[in-house]
PDB file of N, H, CA, C and O in Angstrom:
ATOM      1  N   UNK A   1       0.849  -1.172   0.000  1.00  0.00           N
ATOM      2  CA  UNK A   1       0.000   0.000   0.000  1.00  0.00           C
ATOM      3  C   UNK A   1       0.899   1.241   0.000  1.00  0.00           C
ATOM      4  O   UNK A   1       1.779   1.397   0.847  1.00  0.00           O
ATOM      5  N   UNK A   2       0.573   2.370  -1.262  1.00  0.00           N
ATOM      6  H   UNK A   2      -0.142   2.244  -1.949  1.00  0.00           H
ATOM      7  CA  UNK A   2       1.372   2.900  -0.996  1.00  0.00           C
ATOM      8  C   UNK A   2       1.349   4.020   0.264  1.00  0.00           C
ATOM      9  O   UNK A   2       0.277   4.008   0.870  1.00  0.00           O
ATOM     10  N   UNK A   3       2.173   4.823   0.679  1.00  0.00           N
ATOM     11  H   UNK A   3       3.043   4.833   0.187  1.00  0.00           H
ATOM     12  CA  UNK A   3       1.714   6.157   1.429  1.00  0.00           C
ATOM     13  C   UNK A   3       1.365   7.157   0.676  1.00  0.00           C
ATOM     14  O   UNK A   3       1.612   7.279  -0.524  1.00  0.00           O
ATOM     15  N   UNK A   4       0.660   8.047   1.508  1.00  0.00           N
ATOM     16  H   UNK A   4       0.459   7.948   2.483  1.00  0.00           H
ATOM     17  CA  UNK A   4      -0.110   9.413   0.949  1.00  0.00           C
ATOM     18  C   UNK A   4       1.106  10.656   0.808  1.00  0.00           C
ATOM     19  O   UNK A   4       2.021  11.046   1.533  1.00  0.00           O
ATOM     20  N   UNK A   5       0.642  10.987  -0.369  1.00  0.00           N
ATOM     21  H   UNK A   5      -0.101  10.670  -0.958  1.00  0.00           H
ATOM     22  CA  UNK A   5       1.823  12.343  -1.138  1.00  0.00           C
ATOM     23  C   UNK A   5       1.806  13.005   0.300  1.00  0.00           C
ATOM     24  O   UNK A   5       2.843  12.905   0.956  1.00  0.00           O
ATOM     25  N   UNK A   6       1.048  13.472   0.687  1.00  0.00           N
ATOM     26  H   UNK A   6       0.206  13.553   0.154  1.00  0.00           H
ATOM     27  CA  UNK A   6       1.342  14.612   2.102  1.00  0.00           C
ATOM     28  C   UNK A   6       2.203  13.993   2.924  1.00  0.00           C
ATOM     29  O   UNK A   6       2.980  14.861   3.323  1.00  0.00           O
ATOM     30  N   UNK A   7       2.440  13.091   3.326  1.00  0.00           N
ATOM     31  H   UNK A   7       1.808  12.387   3.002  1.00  0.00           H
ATOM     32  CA  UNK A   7       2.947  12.362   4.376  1.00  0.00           C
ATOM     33  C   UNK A   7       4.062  12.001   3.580  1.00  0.00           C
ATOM     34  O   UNK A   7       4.929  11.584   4.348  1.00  0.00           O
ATOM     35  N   UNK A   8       4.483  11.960   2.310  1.00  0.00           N
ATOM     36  H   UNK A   8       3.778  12.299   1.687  1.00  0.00           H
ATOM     37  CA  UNK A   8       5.720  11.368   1.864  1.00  0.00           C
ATOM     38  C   UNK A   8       6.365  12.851   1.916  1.00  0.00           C
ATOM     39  O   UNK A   8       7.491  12.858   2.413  1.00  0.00           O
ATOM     40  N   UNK A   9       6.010  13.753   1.618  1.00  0.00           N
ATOM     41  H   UNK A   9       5.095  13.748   1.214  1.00  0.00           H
ATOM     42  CA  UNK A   9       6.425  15.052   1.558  1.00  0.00           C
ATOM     43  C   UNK A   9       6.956  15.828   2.463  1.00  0.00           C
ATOM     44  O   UNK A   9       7.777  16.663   2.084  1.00  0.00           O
ATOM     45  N   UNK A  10       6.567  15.721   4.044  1.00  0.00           N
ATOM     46  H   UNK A  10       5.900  15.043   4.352  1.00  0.00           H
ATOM     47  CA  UNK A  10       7.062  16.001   4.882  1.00  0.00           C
ATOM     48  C   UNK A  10       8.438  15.040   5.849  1.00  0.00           C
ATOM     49  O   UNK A  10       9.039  15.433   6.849  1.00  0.00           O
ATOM     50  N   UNK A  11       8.579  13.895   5.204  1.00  0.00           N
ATOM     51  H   UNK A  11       8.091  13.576   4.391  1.00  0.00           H
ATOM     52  CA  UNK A  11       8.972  13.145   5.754  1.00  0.00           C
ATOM     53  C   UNK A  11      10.562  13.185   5.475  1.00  0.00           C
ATOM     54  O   UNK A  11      10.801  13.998   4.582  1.00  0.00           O
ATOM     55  N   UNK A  12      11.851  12.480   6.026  1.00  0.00           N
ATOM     56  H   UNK A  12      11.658  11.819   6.751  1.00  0.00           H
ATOM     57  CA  UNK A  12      12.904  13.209   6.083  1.00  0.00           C
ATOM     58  C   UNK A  12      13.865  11.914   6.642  1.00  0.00           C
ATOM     59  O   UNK A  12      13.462  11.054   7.424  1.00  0.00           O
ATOM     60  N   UNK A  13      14.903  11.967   6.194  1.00  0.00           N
ATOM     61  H   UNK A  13      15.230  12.666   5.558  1.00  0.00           H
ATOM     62  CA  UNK A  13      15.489  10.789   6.534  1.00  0.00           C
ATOM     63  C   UNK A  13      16.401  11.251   7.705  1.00  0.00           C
ATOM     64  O   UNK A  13      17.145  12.229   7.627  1.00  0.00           O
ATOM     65  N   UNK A  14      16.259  10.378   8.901  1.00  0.00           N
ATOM     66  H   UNK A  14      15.655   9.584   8.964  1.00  0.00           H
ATOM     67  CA  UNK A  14      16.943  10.378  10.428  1.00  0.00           C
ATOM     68  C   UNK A  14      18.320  10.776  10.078  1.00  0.00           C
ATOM     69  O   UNK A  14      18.771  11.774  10.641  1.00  0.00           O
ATOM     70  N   UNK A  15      19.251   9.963   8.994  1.00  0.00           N
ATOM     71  H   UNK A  15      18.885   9.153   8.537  1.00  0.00           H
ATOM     72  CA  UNK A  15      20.720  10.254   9.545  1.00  0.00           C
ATOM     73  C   UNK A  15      20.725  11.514   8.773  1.00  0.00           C
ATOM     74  O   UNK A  15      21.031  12.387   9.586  1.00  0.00           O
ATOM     75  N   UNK A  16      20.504  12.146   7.392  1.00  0.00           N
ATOM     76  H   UNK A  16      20.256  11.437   6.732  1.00  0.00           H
ATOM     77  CA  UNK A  16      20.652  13.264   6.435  1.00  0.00           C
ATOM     78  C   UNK A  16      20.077  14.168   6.267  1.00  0.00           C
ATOM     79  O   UNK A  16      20.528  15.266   5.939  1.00  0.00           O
ATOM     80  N   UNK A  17      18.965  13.876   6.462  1.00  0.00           N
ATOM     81  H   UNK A  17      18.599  12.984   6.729  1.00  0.00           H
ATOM     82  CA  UNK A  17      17.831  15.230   6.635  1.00  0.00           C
ATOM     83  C   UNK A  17      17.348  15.017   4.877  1.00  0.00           C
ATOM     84  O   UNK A  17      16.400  15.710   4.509  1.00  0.00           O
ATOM     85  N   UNK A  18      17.752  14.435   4.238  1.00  0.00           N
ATOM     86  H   UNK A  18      18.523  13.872   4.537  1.00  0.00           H
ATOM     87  CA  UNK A  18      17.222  14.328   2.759  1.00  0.00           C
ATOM     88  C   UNK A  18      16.093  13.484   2.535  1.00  0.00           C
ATOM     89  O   UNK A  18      15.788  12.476   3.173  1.00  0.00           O
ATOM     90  N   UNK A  19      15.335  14.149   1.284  1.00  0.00           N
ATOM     91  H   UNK A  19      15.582  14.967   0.766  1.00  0.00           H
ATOM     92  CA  UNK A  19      13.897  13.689   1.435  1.00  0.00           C
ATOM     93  C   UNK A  19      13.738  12.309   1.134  1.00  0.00           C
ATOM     94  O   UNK A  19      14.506  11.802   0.317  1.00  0.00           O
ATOM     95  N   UNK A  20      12.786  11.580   1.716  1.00  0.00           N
ATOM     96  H   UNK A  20      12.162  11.992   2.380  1.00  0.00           H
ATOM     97  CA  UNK A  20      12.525  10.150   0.788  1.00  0.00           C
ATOM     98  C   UNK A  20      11.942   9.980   0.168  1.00  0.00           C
ATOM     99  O   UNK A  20      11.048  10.817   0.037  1.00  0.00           O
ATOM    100  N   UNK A  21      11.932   8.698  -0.799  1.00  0.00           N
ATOM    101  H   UNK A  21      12.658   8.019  -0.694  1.00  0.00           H
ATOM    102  CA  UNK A  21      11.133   8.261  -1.514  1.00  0.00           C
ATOM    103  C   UNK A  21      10.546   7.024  -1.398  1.00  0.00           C
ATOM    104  O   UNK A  21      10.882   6.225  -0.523  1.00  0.00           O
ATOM    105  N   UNK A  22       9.523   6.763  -2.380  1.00  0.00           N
ATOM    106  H   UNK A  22       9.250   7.412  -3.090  1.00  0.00           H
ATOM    107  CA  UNK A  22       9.391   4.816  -2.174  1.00  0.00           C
ATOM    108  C   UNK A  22       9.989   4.516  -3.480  1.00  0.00           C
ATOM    109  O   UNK A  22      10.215   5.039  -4.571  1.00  0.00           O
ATOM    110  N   UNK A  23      10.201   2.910  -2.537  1.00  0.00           N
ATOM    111  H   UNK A  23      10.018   2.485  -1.650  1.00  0.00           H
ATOM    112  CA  UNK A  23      11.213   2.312  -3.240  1.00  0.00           C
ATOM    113  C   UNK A  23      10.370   1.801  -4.291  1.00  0.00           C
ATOM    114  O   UNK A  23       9.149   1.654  -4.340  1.00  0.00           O
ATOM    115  N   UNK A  24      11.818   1.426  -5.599  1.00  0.00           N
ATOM    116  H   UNK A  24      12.810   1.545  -5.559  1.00  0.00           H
ATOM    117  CA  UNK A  24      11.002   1.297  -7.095  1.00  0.00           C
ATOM    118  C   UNK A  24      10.480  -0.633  -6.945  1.00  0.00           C
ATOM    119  O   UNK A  24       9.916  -1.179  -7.893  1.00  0.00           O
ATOM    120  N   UNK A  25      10.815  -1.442  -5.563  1.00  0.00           N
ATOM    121  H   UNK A  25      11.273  -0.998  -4.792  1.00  0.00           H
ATOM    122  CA  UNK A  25      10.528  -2.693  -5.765  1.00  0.00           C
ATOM    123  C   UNK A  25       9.210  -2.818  -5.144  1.00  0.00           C
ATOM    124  O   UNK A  25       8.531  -2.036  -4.479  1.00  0.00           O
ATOM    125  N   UNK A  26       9.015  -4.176  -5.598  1.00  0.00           N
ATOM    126  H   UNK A  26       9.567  -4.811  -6.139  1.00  0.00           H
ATOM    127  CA  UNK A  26       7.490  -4.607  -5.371  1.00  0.00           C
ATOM    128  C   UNK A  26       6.740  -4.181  -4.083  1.00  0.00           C
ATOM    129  O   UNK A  26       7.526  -3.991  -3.154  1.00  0.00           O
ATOM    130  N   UNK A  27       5.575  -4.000  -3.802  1.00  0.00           N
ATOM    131  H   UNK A  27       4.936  -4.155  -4.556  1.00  0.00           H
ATOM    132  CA  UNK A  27       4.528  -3.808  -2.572  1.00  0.00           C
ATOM    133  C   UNK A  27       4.803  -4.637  -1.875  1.00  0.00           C
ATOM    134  O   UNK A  27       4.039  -4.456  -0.927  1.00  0.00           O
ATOM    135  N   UNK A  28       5.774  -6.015  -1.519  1.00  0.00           N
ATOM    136  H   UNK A  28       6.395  -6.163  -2.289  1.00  0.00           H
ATOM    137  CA  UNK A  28       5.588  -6.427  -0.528  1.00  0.00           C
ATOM    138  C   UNK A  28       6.818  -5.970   0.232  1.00  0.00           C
ATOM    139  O   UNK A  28       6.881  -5.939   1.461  1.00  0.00           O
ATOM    140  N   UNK A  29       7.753  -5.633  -0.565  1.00  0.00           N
ATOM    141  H   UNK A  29       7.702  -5.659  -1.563  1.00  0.00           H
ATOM    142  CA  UNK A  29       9.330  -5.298   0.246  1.00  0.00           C
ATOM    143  C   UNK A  29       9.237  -3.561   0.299  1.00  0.00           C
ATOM    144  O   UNK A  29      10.013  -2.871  -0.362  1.00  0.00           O
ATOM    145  N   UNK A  30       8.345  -3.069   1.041  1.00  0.00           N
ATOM    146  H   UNK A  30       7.714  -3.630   1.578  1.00  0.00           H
ATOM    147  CA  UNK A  30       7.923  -1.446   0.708  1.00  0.00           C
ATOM    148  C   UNK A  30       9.196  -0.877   1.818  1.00  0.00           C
ATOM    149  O   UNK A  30       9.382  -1.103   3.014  1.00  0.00           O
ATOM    150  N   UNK A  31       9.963  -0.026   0.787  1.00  0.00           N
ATOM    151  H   UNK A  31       9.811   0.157  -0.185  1.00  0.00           H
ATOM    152  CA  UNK A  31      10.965   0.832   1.685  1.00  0.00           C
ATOM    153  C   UNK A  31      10.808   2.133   1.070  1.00  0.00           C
ATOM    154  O   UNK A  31      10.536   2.421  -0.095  1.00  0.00           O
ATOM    155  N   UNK A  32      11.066   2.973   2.229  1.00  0.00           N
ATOM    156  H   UNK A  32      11.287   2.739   3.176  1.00  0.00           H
ATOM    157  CA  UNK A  32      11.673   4.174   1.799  1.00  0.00           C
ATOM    158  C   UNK A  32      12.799   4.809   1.852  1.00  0.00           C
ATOM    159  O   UNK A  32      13.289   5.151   2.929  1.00  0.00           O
ATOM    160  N   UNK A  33      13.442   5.088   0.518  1.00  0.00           N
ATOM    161  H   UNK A  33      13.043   4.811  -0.356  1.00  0.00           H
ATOM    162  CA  UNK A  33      14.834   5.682   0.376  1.00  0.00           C
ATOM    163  C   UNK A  33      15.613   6.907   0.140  1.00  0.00           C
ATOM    164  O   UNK A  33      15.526   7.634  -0.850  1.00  0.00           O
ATOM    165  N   UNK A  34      16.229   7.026   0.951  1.00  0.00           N
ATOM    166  H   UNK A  34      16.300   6.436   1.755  1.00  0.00           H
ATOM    167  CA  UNK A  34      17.051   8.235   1.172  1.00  0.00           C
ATOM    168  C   UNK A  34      17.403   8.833  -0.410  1.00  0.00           C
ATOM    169  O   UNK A  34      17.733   8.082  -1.328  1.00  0.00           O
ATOM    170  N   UNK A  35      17.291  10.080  -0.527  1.00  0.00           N
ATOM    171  H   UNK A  35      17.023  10.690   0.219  1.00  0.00           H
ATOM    172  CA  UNK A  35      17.737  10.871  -2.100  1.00  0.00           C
ATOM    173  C   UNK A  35      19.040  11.393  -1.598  1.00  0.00           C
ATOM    174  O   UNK A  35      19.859  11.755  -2.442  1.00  0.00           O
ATOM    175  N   UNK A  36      19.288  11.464  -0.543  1.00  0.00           N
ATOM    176  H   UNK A  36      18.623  11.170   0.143  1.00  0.00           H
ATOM    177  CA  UNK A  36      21.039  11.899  -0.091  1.00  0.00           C
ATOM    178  C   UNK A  36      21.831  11.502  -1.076  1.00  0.00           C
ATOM    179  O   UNK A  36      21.510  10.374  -1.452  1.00  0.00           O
ATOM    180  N   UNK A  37      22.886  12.027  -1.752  1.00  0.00           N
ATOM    181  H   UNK A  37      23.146  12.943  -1.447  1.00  0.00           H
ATOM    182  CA  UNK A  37      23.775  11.533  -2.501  1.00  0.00           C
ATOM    183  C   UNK A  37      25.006  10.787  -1.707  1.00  0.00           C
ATOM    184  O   UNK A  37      25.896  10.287  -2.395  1.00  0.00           O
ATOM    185  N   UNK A  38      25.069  10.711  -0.460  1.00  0.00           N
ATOM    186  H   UNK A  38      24.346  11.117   0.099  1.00  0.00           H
ATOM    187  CA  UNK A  38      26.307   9.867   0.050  1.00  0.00           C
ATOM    188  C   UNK A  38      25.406   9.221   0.874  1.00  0.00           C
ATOM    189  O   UNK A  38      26.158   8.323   1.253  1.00  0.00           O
ATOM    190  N   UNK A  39      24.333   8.998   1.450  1.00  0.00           N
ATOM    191  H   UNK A  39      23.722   9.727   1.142  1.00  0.00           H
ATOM    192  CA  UNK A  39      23.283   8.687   1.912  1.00  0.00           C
ATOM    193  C   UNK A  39      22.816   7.078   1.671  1.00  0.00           C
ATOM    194  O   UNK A  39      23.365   6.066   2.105  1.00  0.00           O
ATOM    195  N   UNK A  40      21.613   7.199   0.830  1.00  0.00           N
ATOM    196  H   UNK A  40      21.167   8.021   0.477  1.00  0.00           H
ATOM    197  CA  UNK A  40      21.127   6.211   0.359  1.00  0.00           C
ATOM    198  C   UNK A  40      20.545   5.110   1.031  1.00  0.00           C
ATOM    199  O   UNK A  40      20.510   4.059   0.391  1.00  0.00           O
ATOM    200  N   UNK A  41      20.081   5.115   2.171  1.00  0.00           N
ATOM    201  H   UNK A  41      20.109   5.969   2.691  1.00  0.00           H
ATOM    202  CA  UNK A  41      19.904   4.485   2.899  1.00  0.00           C
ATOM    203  C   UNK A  41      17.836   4.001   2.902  1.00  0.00           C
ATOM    204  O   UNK A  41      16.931   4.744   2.522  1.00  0.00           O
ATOM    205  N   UNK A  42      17.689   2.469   3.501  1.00  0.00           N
ATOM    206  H   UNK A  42      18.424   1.866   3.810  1.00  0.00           H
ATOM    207  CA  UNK A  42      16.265   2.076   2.650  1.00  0.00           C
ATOM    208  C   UNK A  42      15.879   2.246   4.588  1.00  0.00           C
ATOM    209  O   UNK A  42      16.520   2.086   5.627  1.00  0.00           O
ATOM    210  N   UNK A  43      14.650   2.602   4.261  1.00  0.00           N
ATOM    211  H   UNK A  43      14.129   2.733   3.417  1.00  0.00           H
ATOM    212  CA  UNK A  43      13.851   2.691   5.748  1.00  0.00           C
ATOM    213  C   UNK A  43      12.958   1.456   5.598  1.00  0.00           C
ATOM    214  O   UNK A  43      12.398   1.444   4.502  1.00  0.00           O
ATOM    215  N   UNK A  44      12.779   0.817   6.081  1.00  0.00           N
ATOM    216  H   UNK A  44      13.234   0.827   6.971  1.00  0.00           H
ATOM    217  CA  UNK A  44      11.187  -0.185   6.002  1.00  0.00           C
ATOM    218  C   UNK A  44       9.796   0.231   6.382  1.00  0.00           C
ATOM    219  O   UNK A  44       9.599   0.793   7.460  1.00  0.00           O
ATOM    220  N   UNK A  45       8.799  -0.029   5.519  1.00  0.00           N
ATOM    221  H   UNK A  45       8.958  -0.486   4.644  1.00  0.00           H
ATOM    222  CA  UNK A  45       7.516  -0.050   5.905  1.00  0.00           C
ATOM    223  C   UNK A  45       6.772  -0.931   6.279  1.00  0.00           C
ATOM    224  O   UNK A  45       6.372  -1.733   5.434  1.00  0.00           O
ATOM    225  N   UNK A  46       6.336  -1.065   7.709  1.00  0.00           N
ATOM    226  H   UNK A  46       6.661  -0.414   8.395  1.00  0.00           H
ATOM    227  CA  UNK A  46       5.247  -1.775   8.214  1.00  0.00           C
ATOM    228  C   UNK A  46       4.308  -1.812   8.605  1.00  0.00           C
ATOM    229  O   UNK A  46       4.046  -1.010   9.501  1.00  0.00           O
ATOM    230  N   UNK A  47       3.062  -2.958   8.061  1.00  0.00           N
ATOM    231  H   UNK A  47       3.275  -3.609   7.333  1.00  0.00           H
ATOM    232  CA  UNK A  47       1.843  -2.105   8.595  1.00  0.00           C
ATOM    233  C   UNK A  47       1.746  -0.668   7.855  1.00  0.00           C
ATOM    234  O   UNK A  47       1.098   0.177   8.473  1.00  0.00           O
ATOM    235  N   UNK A  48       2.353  -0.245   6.504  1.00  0.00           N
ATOM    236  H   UNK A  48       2.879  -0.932   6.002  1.00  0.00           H
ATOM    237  CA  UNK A  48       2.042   0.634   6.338  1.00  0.00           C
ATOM    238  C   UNK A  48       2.285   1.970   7.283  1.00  0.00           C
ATOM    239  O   UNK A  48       1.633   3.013   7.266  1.00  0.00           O
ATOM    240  N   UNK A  49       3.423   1.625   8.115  1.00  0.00           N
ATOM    241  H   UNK A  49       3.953   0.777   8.129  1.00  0.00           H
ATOM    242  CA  UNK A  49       3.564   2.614   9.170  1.00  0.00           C
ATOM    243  C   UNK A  49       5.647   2.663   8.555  1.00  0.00           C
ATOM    244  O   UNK A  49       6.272   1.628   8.323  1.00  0.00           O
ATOM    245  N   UNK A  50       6.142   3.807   8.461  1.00  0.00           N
ATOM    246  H   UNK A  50       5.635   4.648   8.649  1.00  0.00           H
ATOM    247  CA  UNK A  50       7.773   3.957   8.054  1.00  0.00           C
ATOM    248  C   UNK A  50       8.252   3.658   9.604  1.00  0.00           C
ATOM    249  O   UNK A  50       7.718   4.242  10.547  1.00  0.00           O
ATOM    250  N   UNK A  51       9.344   2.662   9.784  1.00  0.00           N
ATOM    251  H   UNK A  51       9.777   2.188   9.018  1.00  0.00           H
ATOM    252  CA  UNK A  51      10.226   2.803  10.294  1.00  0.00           C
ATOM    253  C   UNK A  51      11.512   3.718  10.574  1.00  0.00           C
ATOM    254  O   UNK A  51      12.592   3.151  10.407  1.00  0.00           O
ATOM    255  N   UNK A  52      11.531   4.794  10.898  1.00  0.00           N
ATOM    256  H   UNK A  52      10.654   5.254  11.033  1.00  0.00           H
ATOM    257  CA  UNK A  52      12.620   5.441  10.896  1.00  0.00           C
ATOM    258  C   UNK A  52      13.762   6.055  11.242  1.00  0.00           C
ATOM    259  O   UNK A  52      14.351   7.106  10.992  1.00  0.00           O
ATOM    260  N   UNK A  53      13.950   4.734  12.130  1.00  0.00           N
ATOM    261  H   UNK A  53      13.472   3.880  12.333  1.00  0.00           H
ATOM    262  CA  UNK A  53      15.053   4.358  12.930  1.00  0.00           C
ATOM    263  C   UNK A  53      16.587   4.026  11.960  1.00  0.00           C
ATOM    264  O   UNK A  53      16.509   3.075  11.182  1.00  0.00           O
ATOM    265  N   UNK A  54      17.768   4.707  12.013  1.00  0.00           N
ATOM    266  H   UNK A  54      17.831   5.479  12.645  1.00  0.00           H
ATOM    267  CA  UNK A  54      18.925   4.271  11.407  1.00  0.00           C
ATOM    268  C   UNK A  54      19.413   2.541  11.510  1.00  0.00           C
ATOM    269  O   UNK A  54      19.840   1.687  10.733  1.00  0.00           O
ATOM    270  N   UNK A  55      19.059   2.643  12.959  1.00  0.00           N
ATOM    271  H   UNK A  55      18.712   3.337  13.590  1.00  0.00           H
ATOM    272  CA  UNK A  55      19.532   1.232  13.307  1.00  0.00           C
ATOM    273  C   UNK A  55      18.530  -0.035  12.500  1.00  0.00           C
ATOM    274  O   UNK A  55      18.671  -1.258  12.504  1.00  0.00           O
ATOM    275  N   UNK A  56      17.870   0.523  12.076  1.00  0.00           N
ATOM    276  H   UNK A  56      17.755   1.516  12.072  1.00  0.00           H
ATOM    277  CA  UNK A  56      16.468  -0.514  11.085  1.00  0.00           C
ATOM    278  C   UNK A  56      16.719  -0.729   9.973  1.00  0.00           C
ATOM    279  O   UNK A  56      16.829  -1.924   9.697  1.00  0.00           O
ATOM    280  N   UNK A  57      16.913   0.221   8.902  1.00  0.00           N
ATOM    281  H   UNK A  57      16.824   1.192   9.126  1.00  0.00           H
ATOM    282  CA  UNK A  57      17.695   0.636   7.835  1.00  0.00           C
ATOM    283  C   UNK A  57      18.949  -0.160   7.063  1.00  0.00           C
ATOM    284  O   UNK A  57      20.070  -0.374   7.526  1.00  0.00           O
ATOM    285  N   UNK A  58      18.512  -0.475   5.957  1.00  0.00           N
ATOM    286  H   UNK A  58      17.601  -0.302   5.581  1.00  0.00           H
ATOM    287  CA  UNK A  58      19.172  -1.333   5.225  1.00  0.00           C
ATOM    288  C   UNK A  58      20.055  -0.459   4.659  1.00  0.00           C
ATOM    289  O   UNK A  58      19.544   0.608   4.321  1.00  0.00           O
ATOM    290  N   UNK A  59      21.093  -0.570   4.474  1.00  0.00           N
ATOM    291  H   UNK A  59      21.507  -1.438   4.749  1.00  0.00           H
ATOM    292  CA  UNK A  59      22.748   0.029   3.697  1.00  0.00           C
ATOM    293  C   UNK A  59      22.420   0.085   2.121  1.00  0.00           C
ATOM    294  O   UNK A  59      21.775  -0.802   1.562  1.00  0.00           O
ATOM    295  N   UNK A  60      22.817   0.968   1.610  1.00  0.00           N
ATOM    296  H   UNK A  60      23.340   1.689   2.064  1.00  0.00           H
ATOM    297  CA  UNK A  60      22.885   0.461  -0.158  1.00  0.00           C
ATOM    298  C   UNK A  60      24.004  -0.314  -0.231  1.00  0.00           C
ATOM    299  O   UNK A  60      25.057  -0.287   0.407  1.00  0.00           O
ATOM    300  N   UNK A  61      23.432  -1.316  -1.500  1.00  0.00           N
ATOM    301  H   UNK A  61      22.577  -1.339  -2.019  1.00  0.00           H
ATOM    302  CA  UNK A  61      23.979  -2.116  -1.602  1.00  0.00           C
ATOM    303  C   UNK A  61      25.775  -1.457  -2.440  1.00  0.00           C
ATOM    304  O   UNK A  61      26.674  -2.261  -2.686  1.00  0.00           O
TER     305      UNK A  61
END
């Protein structure tokens, strides 16, 4: 499911302060990812609720 434009819009990644996005893979692996250019970092969504804890957060690969 995705999230609502308002709520993606205000939203902000913990370690960079750069905005996120959702990720381009399927609805069941729903992350949101850092646009930071040294950044890059995937947040998880659960429950349709963002995780946005660093320590949660998957590394680019």
């Amino acid at each position: 499911m995705p999230l609502e434009a308002s709520l993606l819009e205000i939203l902000a990644c913990p370690s960079c302060h750069a905005p996120l996005r959702e990720s381009d893979q399927d609805a069941e692996a729903a992350e949101l990812v850092c646009t930071g250019a040294g950044c890059g970092l995937a947040y998880p969504v659960r429950d349709g609720i963002p995780v946005l804890l660093v320590d949660e957060a998957r590394r680019p690969a």
